[in-house]
DRENTI-203380 format. One record per atom (N, C-alpha, C): x negated, y negated, z negated. Coordinates in steps of 0.05 Angstrom, whole numbers, plus 5000, padded with zeros to 4 digits. Layout:
# residues N
  east  north    up
     X      Y     Z
...
# end
This chain:
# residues 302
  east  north    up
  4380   6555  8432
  4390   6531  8445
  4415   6538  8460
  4438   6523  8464
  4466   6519  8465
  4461   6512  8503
  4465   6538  8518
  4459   6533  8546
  4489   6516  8557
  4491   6487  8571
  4516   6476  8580
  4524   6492  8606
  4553   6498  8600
  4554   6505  8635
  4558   6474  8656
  4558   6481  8674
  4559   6454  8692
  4591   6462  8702
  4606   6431  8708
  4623   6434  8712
  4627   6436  8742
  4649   6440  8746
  4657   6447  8782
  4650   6424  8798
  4653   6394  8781
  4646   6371  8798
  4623   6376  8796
  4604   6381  8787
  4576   6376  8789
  4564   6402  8800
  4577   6419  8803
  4569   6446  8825
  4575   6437  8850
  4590   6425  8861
  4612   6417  8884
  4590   6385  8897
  4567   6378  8882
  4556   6350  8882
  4524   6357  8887
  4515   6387  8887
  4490   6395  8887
  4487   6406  8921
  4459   6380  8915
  4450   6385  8946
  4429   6403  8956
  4426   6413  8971
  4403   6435  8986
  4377   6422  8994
  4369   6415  8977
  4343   6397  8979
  4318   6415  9000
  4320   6438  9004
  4313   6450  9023
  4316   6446  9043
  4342   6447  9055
  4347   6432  9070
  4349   6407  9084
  4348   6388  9070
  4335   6359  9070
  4309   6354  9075
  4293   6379  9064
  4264   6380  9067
  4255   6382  9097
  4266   6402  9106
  4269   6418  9130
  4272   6398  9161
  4301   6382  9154
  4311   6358  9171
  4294   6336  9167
  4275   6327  9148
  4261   6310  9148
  4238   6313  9160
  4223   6341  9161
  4204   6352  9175
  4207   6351  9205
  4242   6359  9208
  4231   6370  9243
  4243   6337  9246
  4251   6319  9234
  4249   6290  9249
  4225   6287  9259
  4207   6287  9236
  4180   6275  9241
  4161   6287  9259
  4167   6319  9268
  4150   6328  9288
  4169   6323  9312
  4185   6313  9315
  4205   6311  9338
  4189   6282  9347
  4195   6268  9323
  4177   6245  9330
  4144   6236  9346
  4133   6260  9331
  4106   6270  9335
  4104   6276  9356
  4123   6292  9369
  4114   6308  9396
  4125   6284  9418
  4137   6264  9415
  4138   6242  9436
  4116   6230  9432
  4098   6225  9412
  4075   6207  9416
  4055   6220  9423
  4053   6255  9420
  4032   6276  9422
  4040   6271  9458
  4053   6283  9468
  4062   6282  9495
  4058   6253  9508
  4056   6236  9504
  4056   6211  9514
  4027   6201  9511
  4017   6213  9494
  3979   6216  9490
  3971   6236  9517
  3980   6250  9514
  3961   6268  9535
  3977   6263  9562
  3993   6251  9565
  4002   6235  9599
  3976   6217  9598
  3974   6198  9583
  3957   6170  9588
  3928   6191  9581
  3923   6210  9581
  3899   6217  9576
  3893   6243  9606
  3916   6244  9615
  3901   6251  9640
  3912   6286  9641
  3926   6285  9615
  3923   6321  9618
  3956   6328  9627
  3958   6354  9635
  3986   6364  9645
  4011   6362  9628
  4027   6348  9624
  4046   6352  9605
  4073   6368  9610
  4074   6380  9640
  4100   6390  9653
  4107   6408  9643
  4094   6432  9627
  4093   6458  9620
  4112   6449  9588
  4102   6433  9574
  4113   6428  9558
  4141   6411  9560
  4151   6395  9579
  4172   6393  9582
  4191   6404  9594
  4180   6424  9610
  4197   6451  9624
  4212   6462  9589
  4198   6465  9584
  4202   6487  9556
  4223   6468  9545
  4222   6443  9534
  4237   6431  9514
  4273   6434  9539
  4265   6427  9556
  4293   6438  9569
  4299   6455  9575
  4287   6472  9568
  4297   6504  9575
  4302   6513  9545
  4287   6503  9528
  4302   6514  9498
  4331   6501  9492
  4327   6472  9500
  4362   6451  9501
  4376   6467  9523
  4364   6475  9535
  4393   6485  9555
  4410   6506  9535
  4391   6527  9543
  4396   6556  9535
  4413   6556  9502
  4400   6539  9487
  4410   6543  9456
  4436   6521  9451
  4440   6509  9475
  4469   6487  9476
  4482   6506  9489
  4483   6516  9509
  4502   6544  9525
  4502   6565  9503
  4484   6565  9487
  4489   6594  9465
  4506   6586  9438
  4506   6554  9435
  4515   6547  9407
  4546   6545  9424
  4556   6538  9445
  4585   6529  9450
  4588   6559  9455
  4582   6585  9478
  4594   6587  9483
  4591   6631  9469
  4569   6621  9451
  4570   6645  9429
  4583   6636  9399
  4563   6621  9387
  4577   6614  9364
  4609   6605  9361
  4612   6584  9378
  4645   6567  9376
  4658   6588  9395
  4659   6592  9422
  4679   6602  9431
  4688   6630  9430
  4660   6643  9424
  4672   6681  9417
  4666   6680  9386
  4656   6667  9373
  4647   6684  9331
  4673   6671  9323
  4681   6648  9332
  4707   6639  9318
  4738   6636  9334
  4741   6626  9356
  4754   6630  9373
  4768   6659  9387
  4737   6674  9388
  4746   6695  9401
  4766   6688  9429
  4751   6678  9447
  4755   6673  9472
  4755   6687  9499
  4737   6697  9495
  4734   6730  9512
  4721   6754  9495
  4707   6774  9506
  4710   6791  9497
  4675   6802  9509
  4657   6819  9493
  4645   6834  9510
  4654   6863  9524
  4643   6873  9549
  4634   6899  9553
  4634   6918  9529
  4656   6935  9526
  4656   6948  9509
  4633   6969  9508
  4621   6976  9532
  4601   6997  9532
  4568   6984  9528
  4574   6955  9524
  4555   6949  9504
  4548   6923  9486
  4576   6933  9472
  4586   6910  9456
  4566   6895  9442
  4557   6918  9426
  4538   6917  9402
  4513   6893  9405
  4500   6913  9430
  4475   6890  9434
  4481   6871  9447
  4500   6864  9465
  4499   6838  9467
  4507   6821  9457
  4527   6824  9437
  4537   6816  9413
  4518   6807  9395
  4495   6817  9394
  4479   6803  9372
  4457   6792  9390
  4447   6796  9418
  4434   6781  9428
  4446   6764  9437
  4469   6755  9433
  4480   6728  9447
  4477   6707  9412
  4485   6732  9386
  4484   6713  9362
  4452   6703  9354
  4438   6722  9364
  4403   6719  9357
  4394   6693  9372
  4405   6689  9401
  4398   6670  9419
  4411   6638  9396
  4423   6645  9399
  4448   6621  9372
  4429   6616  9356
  4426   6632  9341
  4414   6627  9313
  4382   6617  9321
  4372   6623  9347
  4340   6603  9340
  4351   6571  9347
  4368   6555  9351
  4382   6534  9349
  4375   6519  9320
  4363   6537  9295
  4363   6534  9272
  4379   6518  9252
  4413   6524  9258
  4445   6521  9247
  4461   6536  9239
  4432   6554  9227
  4448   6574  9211
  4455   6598  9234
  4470   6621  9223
  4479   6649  9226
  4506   6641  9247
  4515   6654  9256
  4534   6661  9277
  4565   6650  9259
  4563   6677  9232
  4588   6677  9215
  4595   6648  9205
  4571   6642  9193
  4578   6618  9170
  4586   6594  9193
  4567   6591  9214
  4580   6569  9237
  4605   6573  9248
  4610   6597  9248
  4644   6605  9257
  4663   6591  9235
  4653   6606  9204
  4675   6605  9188
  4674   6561  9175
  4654   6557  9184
  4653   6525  9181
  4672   6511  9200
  4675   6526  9226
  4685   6516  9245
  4720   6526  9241
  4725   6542  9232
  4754   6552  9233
  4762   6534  9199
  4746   6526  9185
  4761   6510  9160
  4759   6489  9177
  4751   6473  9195
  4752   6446  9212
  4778   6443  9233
  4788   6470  9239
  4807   6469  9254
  4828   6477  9244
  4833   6486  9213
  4852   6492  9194
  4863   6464  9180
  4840   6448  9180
  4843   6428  9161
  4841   6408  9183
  4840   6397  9206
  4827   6376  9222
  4841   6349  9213
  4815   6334  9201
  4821   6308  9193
  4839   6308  9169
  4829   6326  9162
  4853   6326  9132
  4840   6335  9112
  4847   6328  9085
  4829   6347  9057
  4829   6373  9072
  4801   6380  9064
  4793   6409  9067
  4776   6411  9094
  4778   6393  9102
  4758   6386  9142
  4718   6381  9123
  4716   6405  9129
  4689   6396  9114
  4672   6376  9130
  4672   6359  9160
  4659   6340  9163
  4680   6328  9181
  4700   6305  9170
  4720   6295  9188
  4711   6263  9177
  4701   6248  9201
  4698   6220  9189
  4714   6209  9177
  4749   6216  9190
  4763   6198  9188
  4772   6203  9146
  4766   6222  9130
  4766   6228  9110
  4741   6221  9096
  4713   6222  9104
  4690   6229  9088
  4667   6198  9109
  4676   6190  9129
  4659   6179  9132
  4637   6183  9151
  4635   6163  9172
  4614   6180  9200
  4587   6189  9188
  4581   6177  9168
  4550   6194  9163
  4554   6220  9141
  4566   6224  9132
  4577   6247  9122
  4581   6270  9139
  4603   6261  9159
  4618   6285  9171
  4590   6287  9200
  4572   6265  9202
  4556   6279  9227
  4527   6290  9210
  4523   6285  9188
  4494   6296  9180
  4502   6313  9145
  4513   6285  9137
  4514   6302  9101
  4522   6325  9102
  4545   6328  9107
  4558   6359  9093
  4542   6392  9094
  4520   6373  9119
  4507   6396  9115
  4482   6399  9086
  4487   6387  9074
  4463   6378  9055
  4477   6399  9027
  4500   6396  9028
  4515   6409  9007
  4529   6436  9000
  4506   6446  8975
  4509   6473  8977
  4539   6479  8975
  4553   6471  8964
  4578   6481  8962
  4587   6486  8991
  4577   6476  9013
  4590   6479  9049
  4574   6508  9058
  4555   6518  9033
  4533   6537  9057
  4540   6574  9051
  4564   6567  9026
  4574   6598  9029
  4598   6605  9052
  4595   6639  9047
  4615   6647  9070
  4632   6669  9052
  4664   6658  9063
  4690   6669  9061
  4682   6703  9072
  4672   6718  9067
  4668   6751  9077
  4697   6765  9084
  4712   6756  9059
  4743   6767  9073
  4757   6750  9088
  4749   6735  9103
  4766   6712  9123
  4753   6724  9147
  4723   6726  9141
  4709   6736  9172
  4704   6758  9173
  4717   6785  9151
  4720   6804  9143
  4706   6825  9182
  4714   6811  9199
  4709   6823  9231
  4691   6821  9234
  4666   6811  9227
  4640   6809  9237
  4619   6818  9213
  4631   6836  9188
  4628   6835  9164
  4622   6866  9170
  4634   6880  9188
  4630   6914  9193
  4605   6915  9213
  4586   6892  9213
  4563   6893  9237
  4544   6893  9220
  4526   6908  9215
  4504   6906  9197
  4486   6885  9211
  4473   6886  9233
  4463   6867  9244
  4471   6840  9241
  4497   6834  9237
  4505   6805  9237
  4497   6800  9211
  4506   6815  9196
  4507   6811  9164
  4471   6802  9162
  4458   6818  9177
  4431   6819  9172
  4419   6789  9179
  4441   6784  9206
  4419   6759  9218
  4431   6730  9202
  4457   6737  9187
  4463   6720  9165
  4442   6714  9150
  4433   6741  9137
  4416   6733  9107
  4388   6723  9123
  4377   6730  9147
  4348   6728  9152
  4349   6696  9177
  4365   6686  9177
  4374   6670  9203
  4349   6648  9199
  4335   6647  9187
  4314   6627  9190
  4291   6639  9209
  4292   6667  9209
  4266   6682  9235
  4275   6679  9263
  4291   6672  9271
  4290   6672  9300
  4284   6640  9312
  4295   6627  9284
  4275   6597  9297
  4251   6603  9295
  4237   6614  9271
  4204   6612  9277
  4196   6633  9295
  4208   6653  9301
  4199   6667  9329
  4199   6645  9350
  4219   6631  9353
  4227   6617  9377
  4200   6596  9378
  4197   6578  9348
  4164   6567  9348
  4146   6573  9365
  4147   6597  9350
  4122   6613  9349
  4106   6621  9382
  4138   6623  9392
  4131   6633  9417
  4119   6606  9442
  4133   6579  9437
  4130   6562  9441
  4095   6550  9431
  4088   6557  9415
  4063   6547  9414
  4040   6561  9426
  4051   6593  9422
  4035   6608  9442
  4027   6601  9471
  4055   6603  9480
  4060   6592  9508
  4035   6570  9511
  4047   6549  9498
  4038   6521  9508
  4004   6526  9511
  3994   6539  9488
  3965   6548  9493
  3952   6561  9509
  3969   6583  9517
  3959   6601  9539
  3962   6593  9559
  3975   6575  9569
  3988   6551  9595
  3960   6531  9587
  3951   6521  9569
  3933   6500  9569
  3905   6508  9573
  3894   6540  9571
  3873   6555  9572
  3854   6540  9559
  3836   6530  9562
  3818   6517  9547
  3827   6492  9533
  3838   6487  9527
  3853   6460  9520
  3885   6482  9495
  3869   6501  9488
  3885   6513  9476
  3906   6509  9451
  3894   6492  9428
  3907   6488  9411
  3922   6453  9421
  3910   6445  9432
  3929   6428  9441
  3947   6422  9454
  3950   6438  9476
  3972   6453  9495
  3998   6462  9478
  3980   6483  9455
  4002   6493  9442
  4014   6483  9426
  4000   6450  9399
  4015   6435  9383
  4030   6417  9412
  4029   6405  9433
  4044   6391  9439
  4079   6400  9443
  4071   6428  9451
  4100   6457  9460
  4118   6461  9439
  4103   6457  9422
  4118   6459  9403
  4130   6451  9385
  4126   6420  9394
  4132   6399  9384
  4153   6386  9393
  4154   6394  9427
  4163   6381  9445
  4184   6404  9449
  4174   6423  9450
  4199   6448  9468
  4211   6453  9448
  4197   6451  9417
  4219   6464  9393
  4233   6440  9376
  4219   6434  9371
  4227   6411  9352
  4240   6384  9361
  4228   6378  9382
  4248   6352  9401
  4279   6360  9414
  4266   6382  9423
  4292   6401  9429
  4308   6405  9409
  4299   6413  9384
  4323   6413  9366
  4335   6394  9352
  4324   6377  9347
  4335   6352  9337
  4351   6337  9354
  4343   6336  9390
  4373   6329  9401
  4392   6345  9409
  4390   6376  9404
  4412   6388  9397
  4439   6383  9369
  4416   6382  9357
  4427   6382  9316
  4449   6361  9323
  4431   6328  9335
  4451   6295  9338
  4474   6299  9359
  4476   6319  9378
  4490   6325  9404
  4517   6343  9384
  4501   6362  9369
  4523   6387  9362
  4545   6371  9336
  4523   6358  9325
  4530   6346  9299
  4565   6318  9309
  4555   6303  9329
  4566   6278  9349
  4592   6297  9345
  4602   6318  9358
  4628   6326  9366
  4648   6321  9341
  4623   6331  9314
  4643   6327  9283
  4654   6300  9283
  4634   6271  9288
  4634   6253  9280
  4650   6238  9306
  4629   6231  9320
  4645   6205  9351
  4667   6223  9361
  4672   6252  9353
  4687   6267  9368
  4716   6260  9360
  4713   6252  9340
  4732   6245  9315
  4733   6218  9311
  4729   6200  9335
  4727   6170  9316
  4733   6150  9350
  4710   6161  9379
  4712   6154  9395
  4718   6161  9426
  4737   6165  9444
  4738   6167  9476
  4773   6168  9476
  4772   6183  9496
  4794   6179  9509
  4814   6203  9499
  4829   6205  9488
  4851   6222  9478
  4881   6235  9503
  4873   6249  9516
  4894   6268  9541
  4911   6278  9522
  4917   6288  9499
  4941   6304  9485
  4944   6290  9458
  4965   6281  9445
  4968   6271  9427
  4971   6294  9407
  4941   6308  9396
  4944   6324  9379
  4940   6306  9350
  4951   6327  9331
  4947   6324  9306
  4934   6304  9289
  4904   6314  9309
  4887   6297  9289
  4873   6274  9308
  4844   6270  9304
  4838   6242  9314
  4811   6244  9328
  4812   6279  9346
  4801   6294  9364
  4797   6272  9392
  4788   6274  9404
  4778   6255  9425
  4755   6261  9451
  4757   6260  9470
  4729   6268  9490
  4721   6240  9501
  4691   6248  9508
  4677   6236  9517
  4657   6251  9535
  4666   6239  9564
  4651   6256  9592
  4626   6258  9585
  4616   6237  9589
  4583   6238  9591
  4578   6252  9578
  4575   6252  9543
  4571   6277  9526
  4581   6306  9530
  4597   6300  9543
  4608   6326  9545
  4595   6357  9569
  4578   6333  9590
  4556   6341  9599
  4524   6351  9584
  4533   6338  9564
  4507   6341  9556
  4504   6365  9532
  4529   6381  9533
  4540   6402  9507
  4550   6416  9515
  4553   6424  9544
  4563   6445  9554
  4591   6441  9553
  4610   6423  9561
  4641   6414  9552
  4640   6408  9517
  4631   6411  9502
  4637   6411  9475
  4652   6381  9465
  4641   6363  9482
  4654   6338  9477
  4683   6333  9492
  4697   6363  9510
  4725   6357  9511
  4732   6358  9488
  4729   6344  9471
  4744   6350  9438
  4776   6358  9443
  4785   6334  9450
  4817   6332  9449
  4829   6353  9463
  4820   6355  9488
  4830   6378  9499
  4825   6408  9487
  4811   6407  9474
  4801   6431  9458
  4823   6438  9439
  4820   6427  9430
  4842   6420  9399
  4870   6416  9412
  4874   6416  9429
  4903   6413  9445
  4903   6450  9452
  4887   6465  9466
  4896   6494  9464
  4863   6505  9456
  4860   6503  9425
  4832   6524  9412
  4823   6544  9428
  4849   6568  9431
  4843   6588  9442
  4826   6585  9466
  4831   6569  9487
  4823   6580  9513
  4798   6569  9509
  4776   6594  9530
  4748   6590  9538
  4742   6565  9558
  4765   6556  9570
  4755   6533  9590
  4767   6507  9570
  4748   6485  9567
  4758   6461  9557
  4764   6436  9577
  4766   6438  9608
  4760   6428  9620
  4790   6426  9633
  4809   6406  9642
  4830   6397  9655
  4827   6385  9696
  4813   6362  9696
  4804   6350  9719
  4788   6359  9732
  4781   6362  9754
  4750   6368  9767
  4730   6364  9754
  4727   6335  9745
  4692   6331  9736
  4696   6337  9706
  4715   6340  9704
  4710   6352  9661
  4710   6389  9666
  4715   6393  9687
  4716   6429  9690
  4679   6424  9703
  4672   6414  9714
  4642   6408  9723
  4628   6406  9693
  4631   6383  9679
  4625   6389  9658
  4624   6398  9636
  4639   6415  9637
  4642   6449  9614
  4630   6469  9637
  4599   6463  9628
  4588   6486  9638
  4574   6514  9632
  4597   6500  9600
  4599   6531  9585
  4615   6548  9592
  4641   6536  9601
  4658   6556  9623
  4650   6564  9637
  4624   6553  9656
  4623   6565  9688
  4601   6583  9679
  4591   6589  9658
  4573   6598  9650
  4584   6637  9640
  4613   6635  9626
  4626   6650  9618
  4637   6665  9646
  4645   6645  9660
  4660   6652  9683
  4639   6669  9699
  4618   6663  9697
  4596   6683  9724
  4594   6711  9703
  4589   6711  9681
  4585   6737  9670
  4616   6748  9665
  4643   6743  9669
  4665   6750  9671
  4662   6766  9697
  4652   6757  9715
  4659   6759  9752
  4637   6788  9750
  4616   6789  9732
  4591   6806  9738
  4607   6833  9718
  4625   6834  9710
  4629   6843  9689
  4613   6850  9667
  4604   6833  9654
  4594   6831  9623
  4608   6824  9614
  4628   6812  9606
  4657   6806  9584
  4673   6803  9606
  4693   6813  9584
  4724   6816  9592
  4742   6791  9582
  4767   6798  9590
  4782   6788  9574
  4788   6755  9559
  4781   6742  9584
  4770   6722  9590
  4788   6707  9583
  4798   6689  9562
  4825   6670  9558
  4827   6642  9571
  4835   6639  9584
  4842   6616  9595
  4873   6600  9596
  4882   6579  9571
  4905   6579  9561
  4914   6549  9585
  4938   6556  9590
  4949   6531  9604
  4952   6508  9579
  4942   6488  9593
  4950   6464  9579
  4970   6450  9576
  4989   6459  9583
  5015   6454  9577
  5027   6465  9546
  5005   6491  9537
  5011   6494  9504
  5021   6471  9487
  5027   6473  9461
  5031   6462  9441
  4996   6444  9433
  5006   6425  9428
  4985   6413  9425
  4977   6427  9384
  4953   6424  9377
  4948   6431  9350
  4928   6413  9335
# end
């Protein structure tokens, strides 16, 4: 039998149904754990332990996705401690990756074709090209978006560890689970397995799914709605409130006005809310990274 090859359009059109699988699942336990948690309020039992957790996993993995993944894997914004580059370097990417958005590299090198191309062919999620439900959820659906350029990120390519937590990046979400359901049980003592499905429903999965709509928002409303401070390029934009709620990530415009720098914040309350800077800034002061960029805004806009 005469095997067809498939053509480039129809390679370029094949979706990761795995991944679809995956986002449809943690909807529905995201869902689950507001009605699981809202059962055991009206039923008398403790629910605090489990909502401690869901904001302490949204904190921690929104400060690790802005200000490990975007501002040092692709930006390169500061720098670690050279005398101990290594491990913190991958415990800041390990922390990233239980976020479950993928590896450190591939979110970098997604993120540097977005700022090569912004709003233009080649912006793998730019509404103003593809459309707000495209550029804030599809493109992740499509295998053609889920390989990585090795000679573009050729720098993070000499780390066996990275390379490693590339290929394995689905274990540190289910550690992160895992650990979460424990918790919740051993916190619930006799009330054990229930303790632990609510934690983990609530601290992992609710938690991640308004990370995913929060991280995803910057591609899409970041690009479509707020207030524009630099008349860059493309059709970049902030929005305060969110921008609290992402660690600065929703200074879009200002971002995209100077990439380089670690602070995205101009005014008082937009430097309040990039508290991924003030976050960078205390381990700068402690010396754990160096080399700390902070670009005047008066740059070239890009």
């Amino acid at each position: 039998m005469r095997v067809m090859q498939k053509s480039v359009e129809e390679i370029d059109k094949r979706v990761d149904w795995w991944a679809v699988l995956f986002m449809i699942g943690a909807h529905v336990a995201a869902v689950a754990g507001i009605i699981k948690l809202g059962l055991d309020w009206w039923m008398g039992a403790s629910v605090w332990f489990s909502f401690v957790v869901m904001v302490v996993t949204f904190s921690v993995r929104t400060l690790s996705i802005s200000d490990s993944f975007h501002r040092y894997f692709w930006h390169q914004s500061y720098a670690f401690n050279q005398r101990f580059l290594r491990p913190l370097q991958f415990a800041f990417a390990f922390v990233g990756t239980t976020a479950a958005q993928r590896g450190p590299v591939w979110w970098a090198y997604m993120h540097g074709l977005h700022h090569a191309n912004s709003d233009r062919e080649g912006d793998v999620h730019s509404p103003v090209i593809s459309g707000f439900w495209y550029a804030h959820i599809g493109w992740i659906f499509m295998l053609r978006n889920k390989q990585i350029d090795w000679q573009s990120m050729r720098r993070w390519a000499k780390f066996p560890e990275l390379v490693w937590l590339e290929k394995y990046y689905v274990l540190p979400p289910i550690m992160l689970a895992t650990t979460c359901f424990l918790l919740g049980g051993l916190q619930a003592q006799e009330r054990f397995f229930s303790g632990a499905f609510t934690t983990v429903l609530v601290g992992f999965f609710l938690s991640t799914v308004i990370l995913y709509h929060l991280t995803y928002a910057v591609n899409s409303l970041g690009h479509l709605r707020g207030y524009r401070r630099y008349p860059t390029k493309d059709h970049s934009c902030n929005r305060l409130v969110l921008a609290f709620l992402t660690a600065g990530e929703f200074l879009h415009n200002n971002h995209h006005h100077c990439p380089g720098s670690a602070s995205f914040g101009v005014t008082w309350y937009e430097k309040i809310a990039d508290w991924g800077y003030l976050g960078l800034w205390l381990l700068w002061r402690i010396g754990v990274i160096t080399h700390l960029k902070v670009a005047s805004q008066d740059a070239a806009a890009t």
